[in-house]
C-alpha positions in Angstrom: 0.1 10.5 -12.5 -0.2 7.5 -10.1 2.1 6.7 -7.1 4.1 4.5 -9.2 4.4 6.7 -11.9 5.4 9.9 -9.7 8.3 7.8 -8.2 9.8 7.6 -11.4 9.9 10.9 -11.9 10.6 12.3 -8.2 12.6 10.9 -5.4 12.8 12.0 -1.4 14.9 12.6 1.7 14.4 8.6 1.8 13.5 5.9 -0.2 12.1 2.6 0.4 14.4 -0.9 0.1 12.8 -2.7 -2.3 13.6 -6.2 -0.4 13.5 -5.3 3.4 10.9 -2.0 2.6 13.1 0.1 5.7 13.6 3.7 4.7 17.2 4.6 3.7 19.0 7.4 3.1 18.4 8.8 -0.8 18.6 13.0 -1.2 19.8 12.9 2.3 23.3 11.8 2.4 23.3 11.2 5.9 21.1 12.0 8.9 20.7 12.4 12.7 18.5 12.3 16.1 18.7 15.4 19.1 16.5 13.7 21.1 13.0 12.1 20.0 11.4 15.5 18.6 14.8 16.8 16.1 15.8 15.4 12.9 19.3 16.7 11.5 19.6 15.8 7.8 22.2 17.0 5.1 21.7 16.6 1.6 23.8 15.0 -0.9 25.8 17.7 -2.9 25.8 17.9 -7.0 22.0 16.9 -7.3 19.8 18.8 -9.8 16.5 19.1 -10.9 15.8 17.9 -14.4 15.7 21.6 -15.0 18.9 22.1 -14.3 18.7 24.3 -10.8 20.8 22.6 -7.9 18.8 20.9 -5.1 19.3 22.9 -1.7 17.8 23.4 1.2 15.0 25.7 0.9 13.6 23.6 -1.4 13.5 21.2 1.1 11.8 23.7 3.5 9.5 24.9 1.1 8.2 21.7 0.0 7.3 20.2 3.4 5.7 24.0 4.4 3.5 23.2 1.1 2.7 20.1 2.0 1.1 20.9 5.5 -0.5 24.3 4.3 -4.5 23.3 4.0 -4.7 26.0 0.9 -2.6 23.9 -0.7 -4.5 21.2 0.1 -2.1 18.3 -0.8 -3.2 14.8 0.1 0.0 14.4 1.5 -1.3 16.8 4.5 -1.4 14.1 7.1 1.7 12.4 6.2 3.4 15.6 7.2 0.9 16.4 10.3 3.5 16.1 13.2 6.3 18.6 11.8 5.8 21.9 13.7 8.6 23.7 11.2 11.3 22.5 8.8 14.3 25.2 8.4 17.6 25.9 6.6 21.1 24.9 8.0 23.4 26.3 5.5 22.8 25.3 1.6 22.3 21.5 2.4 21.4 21.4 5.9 17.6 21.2 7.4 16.8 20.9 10.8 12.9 19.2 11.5 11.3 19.6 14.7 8.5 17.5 15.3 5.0 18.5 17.4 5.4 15.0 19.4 7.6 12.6 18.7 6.6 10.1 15.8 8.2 6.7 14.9 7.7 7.1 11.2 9.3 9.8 10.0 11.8 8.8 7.9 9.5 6.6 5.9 7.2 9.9 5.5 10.3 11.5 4.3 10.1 9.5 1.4 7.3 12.0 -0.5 9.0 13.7 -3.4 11.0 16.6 -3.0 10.1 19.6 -5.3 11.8 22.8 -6.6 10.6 25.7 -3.8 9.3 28.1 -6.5 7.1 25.2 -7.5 6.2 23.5 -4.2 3.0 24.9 -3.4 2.3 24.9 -7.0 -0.8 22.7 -8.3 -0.5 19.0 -9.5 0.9 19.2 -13.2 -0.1 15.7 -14.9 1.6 16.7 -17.9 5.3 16.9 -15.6 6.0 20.1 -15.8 6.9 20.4 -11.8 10.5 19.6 -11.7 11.9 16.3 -10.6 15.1 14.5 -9.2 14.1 11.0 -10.0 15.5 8.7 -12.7 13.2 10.1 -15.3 12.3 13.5 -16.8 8.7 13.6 -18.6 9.1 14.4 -22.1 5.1 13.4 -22.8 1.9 13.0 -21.7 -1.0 13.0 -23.2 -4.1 10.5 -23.9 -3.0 7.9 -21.4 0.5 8.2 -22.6 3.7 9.2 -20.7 7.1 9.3 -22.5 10.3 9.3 -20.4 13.7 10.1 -20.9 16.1 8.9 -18.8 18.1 11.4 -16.3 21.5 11.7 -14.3 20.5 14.1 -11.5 23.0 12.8 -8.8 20.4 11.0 -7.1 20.5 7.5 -9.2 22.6 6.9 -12.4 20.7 7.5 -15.5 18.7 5.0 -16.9 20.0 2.7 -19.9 16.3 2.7 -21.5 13.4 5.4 -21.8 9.9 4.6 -21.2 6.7 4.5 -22.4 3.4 4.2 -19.9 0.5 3.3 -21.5 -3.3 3.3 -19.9 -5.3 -0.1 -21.2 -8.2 -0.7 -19.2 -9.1 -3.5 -20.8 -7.1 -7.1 -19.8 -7.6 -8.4 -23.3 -5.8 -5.2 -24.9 -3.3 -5.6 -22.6 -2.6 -9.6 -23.3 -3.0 -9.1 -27.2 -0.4 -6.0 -26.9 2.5 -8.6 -25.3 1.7 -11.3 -27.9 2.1 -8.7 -30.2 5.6 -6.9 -29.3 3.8 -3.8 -28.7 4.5 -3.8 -25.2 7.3 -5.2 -22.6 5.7 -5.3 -19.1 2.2 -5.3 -17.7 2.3 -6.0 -13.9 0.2 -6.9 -11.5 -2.5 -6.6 -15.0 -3.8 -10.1 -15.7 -6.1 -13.2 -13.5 -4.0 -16.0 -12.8 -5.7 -18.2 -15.4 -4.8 -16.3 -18.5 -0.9 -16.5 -16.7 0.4 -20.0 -18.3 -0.5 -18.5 -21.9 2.3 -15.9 -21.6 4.8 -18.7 -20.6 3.6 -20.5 -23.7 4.3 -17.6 -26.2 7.8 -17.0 -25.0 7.1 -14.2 -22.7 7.9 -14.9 -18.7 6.2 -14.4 -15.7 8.0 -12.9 -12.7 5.9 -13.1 -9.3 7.9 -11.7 -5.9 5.8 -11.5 -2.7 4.0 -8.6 -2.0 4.0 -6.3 1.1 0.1 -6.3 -0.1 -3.0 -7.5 2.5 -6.2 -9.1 1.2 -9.0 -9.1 3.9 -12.3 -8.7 5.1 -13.6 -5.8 7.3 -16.4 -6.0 9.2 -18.6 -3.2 10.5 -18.0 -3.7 14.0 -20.6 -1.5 15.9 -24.0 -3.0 14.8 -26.1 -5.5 13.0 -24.7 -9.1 12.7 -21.0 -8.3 12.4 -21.7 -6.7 15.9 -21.0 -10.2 17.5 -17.4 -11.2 17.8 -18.7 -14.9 17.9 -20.0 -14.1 14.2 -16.5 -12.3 13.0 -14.6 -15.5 14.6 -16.9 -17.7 12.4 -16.6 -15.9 9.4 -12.5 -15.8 10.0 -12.9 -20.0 10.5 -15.0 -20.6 7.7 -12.4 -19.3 5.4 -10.1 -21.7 3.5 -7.5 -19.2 2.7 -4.9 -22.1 1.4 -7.6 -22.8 -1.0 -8.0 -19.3 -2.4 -4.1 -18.8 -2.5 -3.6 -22.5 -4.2 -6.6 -22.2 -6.9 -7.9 -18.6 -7.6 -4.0 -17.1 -7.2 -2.7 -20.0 -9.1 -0.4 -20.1 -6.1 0.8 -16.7 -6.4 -0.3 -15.6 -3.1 0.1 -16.5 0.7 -2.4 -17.7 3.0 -2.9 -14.8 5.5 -2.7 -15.2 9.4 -1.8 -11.8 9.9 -2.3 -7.9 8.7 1.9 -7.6 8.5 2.8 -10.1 5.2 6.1 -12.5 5.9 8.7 -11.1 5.9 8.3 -7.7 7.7 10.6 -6.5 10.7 7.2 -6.4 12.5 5.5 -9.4 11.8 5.1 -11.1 14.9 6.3 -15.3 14.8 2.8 -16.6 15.0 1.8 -19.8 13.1 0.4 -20.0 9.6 -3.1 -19.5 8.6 -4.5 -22.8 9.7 -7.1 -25.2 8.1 -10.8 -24.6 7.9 -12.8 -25.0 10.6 -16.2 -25.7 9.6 -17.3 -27.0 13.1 -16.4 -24.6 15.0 -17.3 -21.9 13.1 -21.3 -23.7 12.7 -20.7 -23.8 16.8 -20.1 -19.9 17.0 -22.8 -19.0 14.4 -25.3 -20.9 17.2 -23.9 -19.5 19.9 -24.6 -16.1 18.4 -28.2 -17.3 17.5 -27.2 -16.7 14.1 -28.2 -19.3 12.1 -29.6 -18.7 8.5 -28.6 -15.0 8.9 -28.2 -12.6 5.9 -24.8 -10.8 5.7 -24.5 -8.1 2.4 -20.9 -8.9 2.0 -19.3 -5.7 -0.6 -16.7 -6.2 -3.1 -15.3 -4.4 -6.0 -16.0 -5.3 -9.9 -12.8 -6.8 -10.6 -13.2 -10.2 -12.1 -11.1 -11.8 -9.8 -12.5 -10.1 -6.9 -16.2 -11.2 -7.5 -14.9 -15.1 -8.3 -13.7 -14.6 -4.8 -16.3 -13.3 -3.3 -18.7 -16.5 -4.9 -16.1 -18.7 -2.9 -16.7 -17.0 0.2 -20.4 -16.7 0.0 -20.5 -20.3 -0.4 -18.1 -21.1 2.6 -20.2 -19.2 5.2 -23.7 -20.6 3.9 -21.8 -24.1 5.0 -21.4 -22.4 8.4 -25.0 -20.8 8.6 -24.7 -17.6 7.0 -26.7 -16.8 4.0 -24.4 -14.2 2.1 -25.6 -10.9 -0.5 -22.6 -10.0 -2.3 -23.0 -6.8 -4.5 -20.0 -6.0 -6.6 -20.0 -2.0 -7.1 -17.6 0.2 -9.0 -14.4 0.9 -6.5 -15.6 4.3 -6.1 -18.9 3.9 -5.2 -17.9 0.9 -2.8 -15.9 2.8 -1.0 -18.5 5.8 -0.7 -20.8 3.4 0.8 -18.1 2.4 3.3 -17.3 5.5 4.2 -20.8 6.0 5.6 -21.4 2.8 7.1 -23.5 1.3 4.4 -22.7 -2.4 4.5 -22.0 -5.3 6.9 -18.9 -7.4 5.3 -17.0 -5.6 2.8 -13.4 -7.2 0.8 -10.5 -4.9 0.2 -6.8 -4.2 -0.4 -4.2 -2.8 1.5 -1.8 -2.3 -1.1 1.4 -1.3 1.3 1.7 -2.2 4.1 5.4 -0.8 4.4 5.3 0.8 7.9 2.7 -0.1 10.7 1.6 2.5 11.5 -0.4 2.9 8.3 -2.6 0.3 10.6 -3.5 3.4 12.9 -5.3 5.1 9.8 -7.4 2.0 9.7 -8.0 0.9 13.1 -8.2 3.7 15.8 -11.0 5.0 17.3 -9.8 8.7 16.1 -10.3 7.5 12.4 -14.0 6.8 11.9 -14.9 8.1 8.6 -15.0 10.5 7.8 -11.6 11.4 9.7 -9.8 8.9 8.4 -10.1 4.8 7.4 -11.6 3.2 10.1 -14.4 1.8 8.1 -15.3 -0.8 10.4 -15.9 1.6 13.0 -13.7 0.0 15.3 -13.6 1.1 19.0 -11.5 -0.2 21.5 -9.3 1.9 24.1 -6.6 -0.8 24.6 -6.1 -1.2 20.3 -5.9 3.0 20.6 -3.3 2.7 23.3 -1.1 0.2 21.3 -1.5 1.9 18.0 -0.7 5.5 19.9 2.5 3.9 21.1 3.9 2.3 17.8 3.4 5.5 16.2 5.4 7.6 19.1 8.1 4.8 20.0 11.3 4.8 17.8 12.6 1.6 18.9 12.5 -1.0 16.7 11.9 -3.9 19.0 9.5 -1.8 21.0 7.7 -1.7 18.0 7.7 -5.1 17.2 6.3 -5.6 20.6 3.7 -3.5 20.1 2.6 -4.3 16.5 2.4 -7.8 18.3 -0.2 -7.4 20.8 -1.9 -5.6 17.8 -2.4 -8.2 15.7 -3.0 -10.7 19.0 -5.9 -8.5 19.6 -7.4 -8.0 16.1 -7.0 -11.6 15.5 -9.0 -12.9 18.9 -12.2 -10.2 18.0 -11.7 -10.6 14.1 -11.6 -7.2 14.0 -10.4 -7.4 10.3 -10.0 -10.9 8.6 -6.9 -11.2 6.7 -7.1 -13.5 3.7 -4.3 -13.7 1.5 -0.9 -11.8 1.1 -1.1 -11.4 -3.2 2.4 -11.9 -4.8 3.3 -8.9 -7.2 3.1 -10.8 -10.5 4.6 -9.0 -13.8 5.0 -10.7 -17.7 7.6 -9.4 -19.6 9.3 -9.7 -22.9 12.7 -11.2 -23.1 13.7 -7.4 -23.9 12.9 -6.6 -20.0 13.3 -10.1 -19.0 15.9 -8.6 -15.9 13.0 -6.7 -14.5 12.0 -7.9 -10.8 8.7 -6.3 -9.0 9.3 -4.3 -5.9 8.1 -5.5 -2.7 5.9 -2.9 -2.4 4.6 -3.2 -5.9 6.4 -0.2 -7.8 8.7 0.0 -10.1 12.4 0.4 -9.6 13.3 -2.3 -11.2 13.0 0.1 -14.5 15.9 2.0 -13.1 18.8 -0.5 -13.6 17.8 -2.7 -16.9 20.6 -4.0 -18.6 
């Protein structure tokens, strides 16, 4: 099952606010601090598993040992990496002591919470690993997943069950809402086919995403080398142009890695207008002109259109652009070992900052981690080492600003657009709302 899928079916210590995207309090009833290393948490009382056993504490203990032991080899290994041990307090107590202190825990705390006989167990697609979400899996089979809904004193039960179904293809999935054979498809169709739905009595819901559209650039050689090239590219970009016409102004023009909205957005201005001057000025400057740039992008429709658009804005400014569109897999392969010069992608959630860490330190060069751009600078470390050991809120912010100050002035990334979250429904789920951060609680509490 996907991410979206699993958090229908399993729920954590925390959850994440769909509006605000803070962690909050969900199998933990309450919580508390000793200092910057010790996490106190008690556990709500009366929850079960959909199998009936009562939620305590070992299986608390048990599922965040699991987690962190490399046999298991869970790919939530890293999200657990700073808790030295996790242990009982009584029936719903568990005390976590952390290696070094770490900002983020409580949003880590959000991974699904499983029964301790079945913790270090191996993934069970067909949902046999017991659950305390919202939903119990009843089916699943063939791109199909039937669920019931549950009452497991996490969330109240569900009015509706559900049906998940796999359809690759965007026509299927457009001919299956004109049809009635389906209520929801989010974040599933280009924005062109999106005034059809309106006209065949079906609506469109669009929210803002905590999503990031960008450019990376391999940082450490060939053209992209040259933060005079980077700043070009980044000015050449009309990014109100691309939200207004290819998102058929469901997305936000991008000035920042954060999206609007975020506690740690820094108050900068908007994205502002092209700069076709000064980015022909910097492409001289850099004895650049009539350059080739391979610029990589996925095989999404949508994706190459934009892609087009760009190649064409940075031949205006002097760059002659190569764009091969490659399977995501593959892409992402070839950017793992440094194959490529300009590559587009998605950062899906960007709910804490520290996700940026993954992405931008020096310690995360693939293949550690998601530095693909190979980017190496001591003072980004230094900021992105902080945010991730400061608690502080406003500390944070601080810090997070001086992060995206730097990344901006080298274009170390390029941010694009912020994509809204953009769901059609039938008038049978017309309540539904996306999440923020793209998944789907709004399922939980249909009318």
């Amino acid at each position: 099952m996907g991410l979206r899928a699993t958090r229908l079916v399993h729920a954590g210590l925390f959850g994440i606010d769909r509006t605000t995207l803070a962690p909050y309090p969900l199998v933990a009833k309450s919580y508390r601090f000793e200092g910057p290393r010790e996490l106190h948490v008690t556990l709500r009382s009366g929850v079960t598993f959909h199998g009936g056993k009562a939620l305590d504490s070992t299986d608390v203990v048990a599922t965040l040992a699991a987690f962190a032991d490399l046999k298991v080899g869970s790919r939530h290994a890293r999200v657990v990496s700073a808790i030295a041990r996790a242990e009982p307090e009584g029936p719903l107590g568990v005390k976590i002591v952390l290696s070094r202190p770490h900002a983020t825990l409580l949003t880590d705390l959000e991974l699904p919470i499983l029964r301790a006989d079945q913790a270090a167990a191996p993934p069970a697609p067909d949902g046999t690993l017991d659950g305390l979400g919202p939903f119990e899996i009843t089916r699943a089979a063939g791109g199909v997943i039937d669920l019931s809904p549950r009452a497991t004193g996490v969330f109240p039960a569900p009015k509706h069950a559900l049906t998940l179904r796999a359809v690759r293809d965007e026509n299927a999935r457009a001919l299956r809402l004109h049809a009635g054979r389906a209520d929801l498809v989010q974040n599933g169709f280009s924005p062109t086919l999106l005034p059809s739905f309106d006209r065949a009595g079906l609506q469109v819901v669009a929210r803002p995403s905590a999503s990031l559209t960008y450019l990376v650039p391999r940082c450490d050689r060939g053209i992209m080398q040259d933060a005079r090239v980077r700043r070009a590219v980044s000015l050449a970009v009309d990014r109100s142009m691309l939200a207004r016409t290819l998102f058929a102004g469901h997305a936000t023009p991008a000035s920042t890695l954060l999206p609007p909205g975020h506690w740690a957005r820094p108050h900068v201005p908007e994205a502002g207008p092209r700069d076709v001057e000064g980015a022909r000025q910097l492409v001289r400057e850099a004895g650049a002109m009539g350059a080739r740039v391979s610029l990589l992008v996925s095989t999404d429709r949508a994706r190459k259109l934009m892609a087009r658009i760009l190649a064409a804005a940075l031949e205006e400014v002097g760059l002659l652009v190569e764009t091969t569109s490659l399977e995501l897999g593959t892409m992402l392969g070839r950017l793992g070992s440094g194959d490529f010069e300009l590559a587009m992608l998605q950062l899906p959630e960007v709910i804490e900052p520290n996700v940026l860490r993954v992405f931008l330190h020096g310690d995360f060069v693939p293949p550690a981690g998601s530095n693909r751009g190979r980017v190496r600078s001591a003072r980004l470390d230094a900021l992105l080492d902080a945010g991730d050991a400061q608690r502080d809120d406003d500390a944070r912010r601080a810090l997070y600003a001086e992060v995206e100050t730097l990344v901006r002035e080298e274009a170390l990334w390029i941010p694009l657009v912020h994509e809204d979250h953009v769901a059609v429904v039938s008038p049978r789920a017309s309540a539904y709302a996306p999440d923020r951060d793209g998944r789907w609680g709004g399922l939980f509490d249909l009318p």
